[in-house]
C-alpha positions in Angstrom: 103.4 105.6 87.3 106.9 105.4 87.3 108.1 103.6 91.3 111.1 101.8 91.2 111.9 99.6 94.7 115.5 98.5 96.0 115.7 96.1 98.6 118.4 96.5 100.9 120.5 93.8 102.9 118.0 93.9 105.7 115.4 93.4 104.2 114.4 96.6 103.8 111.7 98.2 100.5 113.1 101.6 99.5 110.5 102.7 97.4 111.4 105.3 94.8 109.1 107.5 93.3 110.3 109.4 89.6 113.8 109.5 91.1 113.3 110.2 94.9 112.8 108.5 97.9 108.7 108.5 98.9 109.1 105.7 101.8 110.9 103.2 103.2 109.2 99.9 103.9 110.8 97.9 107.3 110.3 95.0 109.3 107.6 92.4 108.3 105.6 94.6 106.1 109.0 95.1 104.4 109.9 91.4 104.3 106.2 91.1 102.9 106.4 93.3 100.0 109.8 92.3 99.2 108.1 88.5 98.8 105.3 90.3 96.8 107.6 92.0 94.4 109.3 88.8 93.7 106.4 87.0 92.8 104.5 89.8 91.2 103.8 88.5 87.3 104.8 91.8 85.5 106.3 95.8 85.7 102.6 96.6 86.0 101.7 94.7 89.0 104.9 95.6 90.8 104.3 99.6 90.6 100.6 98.8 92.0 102.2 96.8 94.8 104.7 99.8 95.3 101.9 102.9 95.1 99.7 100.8 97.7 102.8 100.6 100.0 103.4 104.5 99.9 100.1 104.9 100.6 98.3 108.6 99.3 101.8 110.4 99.7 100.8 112.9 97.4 98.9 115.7 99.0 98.7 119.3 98.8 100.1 121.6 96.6 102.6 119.0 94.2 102.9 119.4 91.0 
């Protein structure tokens, strides 16, 4: 998996996926997340937090 997050002024989870945007994450479930990253204990833990945020984004006929 290769998600990447950036959290913006505020307080909102961009949430990159291989180099484009797949969601962005605002409010309290953003502020939440953000927290979540932060405290996360490695890379690992942080992409799982990220793909469960997306949700199943991928559908269909991506390759």
């Amino acid at each position: 998996m290769t998600f990447t997050a950036q959290v913006t002024k505020d307080e909102r989870v961009v949430v990159w996926w291989e180099g484009r945007v797949v969601a962005t994450v605002a409010g309290t479930p953003g502020r939440r997340l953000a927290d979540a990253l932060g405290q996360a204990p490695d890379e690992i833990a942080r992409e799982l937090l990220l793909a469960r945020a997306t949700g199943n984004f991928k559908r269909g006929n991506e390759r």
